[in-house]
C-alpha positions in Angstrom: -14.5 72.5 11.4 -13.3 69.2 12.0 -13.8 68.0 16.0 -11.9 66.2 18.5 -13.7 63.2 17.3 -13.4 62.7 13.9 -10.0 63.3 14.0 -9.4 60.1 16.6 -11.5 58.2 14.0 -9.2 59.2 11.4 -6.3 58.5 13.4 -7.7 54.8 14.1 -8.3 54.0 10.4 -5.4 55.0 9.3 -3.1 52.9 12.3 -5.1 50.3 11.4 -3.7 50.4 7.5 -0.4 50.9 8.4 -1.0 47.4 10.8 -2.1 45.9 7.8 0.7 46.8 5.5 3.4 46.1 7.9 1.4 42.4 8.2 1.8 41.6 4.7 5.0 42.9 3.9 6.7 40.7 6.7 4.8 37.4 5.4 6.0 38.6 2.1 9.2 38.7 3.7 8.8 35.6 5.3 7.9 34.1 2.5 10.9 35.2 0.2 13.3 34.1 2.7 11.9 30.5 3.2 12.3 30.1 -0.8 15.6 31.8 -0.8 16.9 29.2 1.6 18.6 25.9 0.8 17.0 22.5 1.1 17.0 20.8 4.3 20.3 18.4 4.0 18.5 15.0 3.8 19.1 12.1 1.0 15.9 9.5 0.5 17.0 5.9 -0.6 14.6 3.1 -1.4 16.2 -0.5 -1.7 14.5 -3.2 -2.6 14.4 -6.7 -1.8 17.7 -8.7 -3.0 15.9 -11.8 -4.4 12.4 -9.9 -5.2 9.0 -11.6 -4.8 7.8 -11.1 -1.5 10.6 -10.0 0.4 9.9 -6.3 2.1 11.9 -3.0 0.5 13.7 -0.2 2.7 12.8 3.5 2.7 16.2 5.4 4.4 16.5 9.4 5.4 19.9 10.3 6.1 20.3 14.0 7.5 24.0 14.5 5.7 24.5 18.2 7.1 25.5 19.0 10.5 22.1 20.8 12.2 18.9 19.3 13.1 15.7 18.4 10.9 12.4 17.7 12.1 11.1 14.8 9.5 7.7 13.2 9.0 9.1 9.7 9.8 5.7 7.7 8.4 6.1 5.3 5.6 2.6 5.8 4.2 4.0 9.3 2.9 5.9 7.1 -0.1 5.2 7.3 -3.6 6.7 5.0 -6.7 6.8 6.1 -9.9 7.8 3.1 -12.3 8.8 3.1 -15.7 8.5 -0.5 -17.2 11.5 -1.4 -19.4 11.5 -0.3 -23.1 9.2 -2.4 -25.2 7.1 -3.6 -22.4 3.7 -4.9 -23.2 1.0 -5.1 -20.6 0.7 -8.9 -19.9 -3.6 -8.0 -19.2 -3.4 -6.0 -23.0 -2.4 -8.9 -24.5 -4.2 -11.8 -22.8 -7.3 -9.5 -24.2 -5.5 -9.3 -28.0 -5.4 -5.2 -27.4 -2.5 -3.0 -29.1 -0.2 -1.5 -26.4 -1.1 2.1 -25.9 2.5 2.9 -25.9 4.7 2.3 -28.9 7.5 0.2 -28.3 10.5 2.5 -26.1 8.1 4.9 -25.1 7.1 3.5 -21.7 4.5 5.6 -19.9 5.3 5.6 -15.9 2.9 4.7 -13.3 2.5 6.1 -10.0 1.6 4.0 -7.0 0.4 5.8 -3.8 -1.6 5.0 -1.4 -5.7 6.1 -1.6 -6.7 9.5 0.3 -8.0 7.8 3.1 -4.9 6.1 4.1 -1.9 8.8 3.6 -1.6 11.2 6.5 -3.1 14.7 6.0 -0.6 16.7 8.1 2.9 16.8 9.6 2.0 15.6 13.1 2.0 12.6 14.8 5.5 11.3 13.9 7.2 13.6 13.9 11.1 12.9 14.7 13.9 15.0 14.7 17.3 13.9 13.1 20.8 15.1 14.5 23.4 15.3 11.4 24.7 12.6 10.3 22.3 10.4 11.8 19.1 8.4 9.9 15.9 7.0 9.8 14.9 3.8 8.2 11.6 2.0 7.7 10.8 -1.5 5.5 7.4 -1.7 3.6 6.0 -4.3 1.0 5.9 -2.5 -2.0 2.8 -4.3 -3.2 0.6 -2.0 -0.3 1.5 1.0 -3.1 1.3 -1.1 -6.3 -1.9 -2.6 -5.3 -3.7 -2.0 -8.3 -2.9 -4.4 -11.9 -1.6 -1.7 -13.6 0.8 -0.5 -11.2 1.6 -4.5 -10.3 2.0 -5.4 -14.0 5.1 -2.8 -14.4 7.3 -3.8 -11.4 9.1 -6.6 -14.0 12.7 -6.5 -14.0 14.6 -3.9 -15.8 12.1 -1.5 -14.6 13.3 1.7 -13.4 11.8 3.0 -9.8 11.7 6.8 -8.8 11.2 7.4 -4.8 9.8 10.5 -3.6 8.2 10.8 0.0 5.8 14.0 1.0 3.3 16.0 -0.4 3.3 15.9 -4.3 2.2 19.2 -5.8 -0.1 18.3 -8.8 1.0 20.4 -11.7 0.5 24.2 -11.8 -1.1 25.9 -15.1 0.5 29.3 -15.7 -2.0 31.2 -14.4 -2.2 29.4 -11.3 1.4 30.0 -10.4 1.2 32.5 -7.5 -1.1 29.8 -5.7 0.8 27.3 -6.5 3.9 28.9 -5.3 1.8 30.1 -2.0 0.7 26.4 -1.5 4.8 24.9 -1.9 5.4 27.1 1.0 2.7 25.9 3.6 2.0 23.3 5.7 2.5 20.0 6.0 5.9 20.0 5.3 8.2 16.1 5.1 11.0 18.5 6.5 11.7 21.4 9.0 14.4 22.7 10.4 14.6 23.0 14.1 16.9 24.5 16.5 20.5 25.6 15.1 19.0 24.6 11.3 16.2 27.7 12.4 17.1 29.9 9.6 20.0 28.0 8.0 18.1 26.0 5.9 14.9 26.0 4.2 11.2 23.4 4.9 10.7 21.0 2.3 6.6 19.4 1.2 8.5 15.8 -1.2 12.0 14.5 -0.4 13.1 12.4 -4.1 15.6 10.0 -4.3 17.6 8.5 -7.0 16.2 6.4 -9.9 17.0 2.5 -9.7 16.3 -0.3 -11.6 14.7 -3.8 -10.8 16.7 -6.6 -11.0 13.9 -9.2 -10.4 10.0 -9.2 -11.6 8.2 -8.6 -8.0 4.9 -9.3 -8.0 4.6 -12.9 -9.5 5.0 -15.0 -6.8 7.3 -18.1 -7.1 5.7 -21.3 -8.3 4.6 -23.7 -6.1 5.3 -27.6 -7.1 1.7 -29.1 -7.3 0.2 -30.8 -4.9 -1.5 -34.1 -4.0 -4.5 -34.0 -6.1 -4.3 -30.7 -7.5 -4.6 -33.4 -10.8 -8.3 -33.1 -9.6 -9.1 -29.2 -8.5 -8.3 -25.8 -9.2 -8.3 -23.5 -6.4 -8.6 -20.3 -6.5 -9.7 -16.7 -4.7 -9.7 -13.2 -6.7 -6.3 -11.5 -7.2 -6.7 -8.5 -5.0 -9.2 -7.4 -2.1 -8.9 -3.8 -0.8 -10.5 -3.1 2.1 -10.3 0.5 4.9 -10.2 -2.0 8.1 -9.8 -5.6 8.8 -13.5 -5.9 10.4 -16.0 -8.3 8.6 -13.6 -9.2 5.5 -15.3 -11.8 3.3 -14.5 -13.5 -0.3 -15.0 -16.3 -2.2 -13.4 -19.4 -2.9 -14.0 -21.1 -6.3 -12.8 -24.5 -7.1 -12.6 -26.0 -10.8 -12.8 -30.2 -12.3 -9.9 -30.4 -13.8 -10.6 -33.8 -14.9 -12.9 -35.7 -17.4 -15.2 -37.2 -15.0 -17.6 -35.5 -12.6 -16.4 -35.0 -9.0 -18.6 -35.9 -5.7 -17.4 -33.9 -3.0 -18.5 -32.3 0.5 -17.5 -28.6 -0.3 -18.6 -26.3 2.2 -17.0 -23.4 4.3 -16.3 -25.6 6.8 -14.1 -27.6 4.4 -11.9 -25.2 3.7 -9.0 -23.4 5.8 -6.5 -20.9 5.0 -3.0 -19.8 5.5 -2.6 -16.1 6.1 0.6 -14.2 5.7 0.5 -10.3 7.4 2.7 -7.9 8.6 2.7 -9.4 11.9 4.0 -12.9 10.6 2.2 -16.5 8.9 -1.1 -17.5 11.0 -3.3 -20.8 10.6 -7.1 -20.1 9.9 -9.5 -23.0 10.4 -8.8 -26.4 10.9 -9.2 -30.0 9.7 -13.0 -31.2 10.1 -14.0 -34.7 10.4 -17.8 -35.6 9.8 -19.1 -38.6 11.6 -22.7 -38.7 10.6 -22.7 -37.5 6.7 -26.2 -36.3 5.0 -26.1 -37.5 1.7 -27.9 -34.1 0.4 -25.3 -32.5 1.7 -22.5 -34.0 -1.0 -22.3 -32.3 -4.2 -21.1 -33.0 -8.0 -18.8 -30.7 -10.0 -19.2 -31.6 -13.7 -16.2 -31.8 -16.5 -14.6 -28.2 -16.4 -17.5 -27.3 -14.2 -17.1 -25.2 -11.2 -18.2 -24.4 -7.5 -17.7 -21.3 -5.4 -18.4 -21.1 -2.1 -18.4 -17.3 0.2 -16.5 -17.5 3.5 -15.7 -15.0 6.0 -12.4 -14.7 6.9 -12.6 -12.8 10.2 -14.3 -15.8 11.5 -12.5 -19.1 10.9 -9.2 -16.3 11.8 -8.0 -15.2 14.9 -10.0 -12.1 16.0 -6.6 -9.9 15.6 -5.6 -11.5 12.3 -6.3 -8.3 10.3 -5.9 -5.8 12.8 -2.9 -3.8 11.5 -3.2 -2.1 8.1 -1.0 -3.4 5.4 -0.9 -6.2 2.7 -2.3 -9.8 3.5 -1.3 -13.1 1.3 -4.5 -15.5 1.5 -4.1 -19.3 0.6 -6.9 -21.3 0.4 -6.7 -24.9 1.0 -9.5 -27.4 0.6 -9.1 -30.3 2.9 -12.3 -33.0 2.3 -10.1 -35.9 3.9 -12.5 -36.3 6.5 -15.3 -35.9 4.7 -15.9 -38.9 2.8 -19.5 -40.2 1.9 -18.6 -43.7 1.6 -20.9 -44.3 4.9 -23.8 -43.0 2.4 -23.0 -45.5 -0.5 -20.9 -42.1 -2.5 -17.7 -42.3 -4.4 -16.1 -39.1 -3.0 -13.2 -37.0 -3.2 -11.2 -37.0 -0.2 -8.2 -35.0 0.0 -6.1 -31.5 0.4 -5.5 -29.2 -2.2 -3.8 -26.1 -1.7 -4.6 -23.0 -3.9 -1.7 -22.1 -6.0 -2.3 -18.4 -6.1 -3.0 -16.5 -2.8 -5.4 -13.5 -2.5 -3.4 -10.2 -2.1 -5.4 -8.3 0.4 -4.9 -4.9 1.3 -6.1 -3.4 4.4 -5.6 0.6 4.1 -6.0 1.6 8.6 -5.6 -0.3 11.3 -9.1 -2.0 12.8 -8.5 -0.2 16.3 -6.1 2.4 17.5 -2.6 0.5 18.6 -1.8 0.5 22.4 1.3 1.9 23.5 1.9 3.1 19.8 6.1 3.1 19.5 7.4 6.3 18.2 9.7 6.4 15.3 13.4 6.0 16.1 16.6 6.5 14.9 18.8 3.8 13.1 
């Protein structure tokens, strides 16, 4: 005989299926209908710099419908993907004798992105909505994404660059597909409609833009005519520093005789200042030091095709806010010993300025301290 009891139990569990059911039928639903869709109506354009080298690139969204879309307006969200031109041999495989990997019209592409730590994780933050027909626009150095010297090495003229900006969806084995398919349709999305676009049109994780090709080499920087008494030093920094925040940055500076004689010279940090190029504009680091009182054990000799190095630290002969802001730092050194000459101690010195022919491309991937009254994105 069944009670009053067991049949409200009953009743319960079998509610509490339906309530389940009905739950996964309508995300199902949901689901279907976001995929059925179309793409939100926005076109991605990189340009980049008219004369090459150093000059910064432009990342443009255009909305090109007539209803609303909610975009993810943050220029760390880019990724490059650059073919070198056919028959393009690695300029570091063959200083080192090595066979290209490739054969010759069978480029390979290379992606530049930014590391984990510096892209943005989620959707929010800035976020900005886009009325049709209207746009957002950002400029970016393209060397902060081709930081690396394979991914600098390939952006050479005739090159062909690939844009896309989002979420890139590593590629799905077959068996993975539902996953993968559940994983395009969530969160963060580049791209959601809002408003009147509210089931018109469909979210989006990677906006891609059309292929283009460079006109110019971009990462060799233009020569520099030598300087007074470069006859008599090389210097030089590493190629690259990358760094998560512009706090305690330090590197070395190496200088080489580039003569047949032995050099006498006062090389110390003090001795050498540097010109820094960052997002925010050119600042002057250190400055000219005159020594009245020299100590003769203080002077040191650089033989034939010998060399010195000496380790500086650049957030202290710079501006405490030099490296602040995350992005990509040029670092010239220059060696100025003109007023340190050690003819008051009976030496035969080398008194001069030489500026380093090569800069150091820093990269600094987040900003040292959280910026005060942050600006949010706008519309062009």
């Amino acid at each position: 005989m069944t009670t009053r009891g067991s049949l409200s139990l009953g009743t319960i569990v079998l509610a509490s299926s339906l309530v389940v059911v009905t739950t996964t039928t309508t995300s199902a639903r949901a689901e279907d209908s976001e995929t059925t869709l179309p793409p939100p109506p926005l076109a991605l354009s990189v340009t980049p710099a008219a004369g090459g080298g150093r000059e910064l690139w432009k990342l443009r969204i255009e909305n090109t419908g007539d209803v609303p879309v909610r975009i993810a307006a943050d220029a760390r969200l880019l990724v490059l993907e650059v073919t070198p031109p056919p028959g393009f041999v690695d300029p570091r495989a063959a200083k080192a004798k090595r066979a290209p990997t490739k054969a010759a019209g069978e480029p390979a592409a290379v992606r530049c992105v930014l590391p984990d730590d510096a892209r943005p994780q989620a959707d929010e933050g800035h976020e900005l909505v886009v009325p049709g027909k209207r746009s957002w626009s950002a400029t970016f150095d393209p060397m902060l994404y081709c930081f690396g010297a394979r991914e600098r090495a390939v952006l050479v003229s005739g090159a062909t660059v690939k844009a896309h900006f989002g979420w890139l969806s590593p590629p799905a084995k077959p068996a993975a597909r539902p996953a993968a398919k559940a994983v395009a349709h969530a969160p963060p999305f580049v791209a959601a409609p809002v408003g009147a676009a509210v089931g018109r049109v469909g979210s989006a994780k990677v906006l891609e833009a059309a292929p283009f090709t460079l006109a110019d080499n971009v990462a060799s920087p233009p020569a520099l005519p030598p300087a007074p008494g470069s006859e008599a030093f090389v210097v030089t920094m590493p190629d690259t520093l990358d760094i998560g925040r512009g706090s305690e940055i330090s590197s070395v500076v190496t200088i080489a005789n580039a003569t047949d004689k032995p050099i006498t010279l006062l090389f110390r940090p003090e001795m050498l200042r540097f010109r820094v190029a960052g997002p925010a504009g050119s600042v002057a680091c250190g400055s000219p030091r005159q020594i009245g009182s020299p100590i003769r054990e203080l002077y040191s000799t650089v033989a034939v095709k010998g060399r010195a190095s000496a380790s500086v630290l650049l957030t202290a002969v710079c501006p405490s806010d030099t490296f602040d802001a995350s992005g990509i730092y040029r670092v010239t050194p220059v060696l100025d010993t003109s007023g340190a000459s050690g003819r008051k101690v009976g030496l035969k010195t080398f008194d001069g300025t030489i500026t380093g022919s090569s800069p150091l491309l820093l990269r600094v991937r987040s900003p040292r301290r959280p910026p005060t009254g942050a600006t949010r994105p706008a519309l062009d």
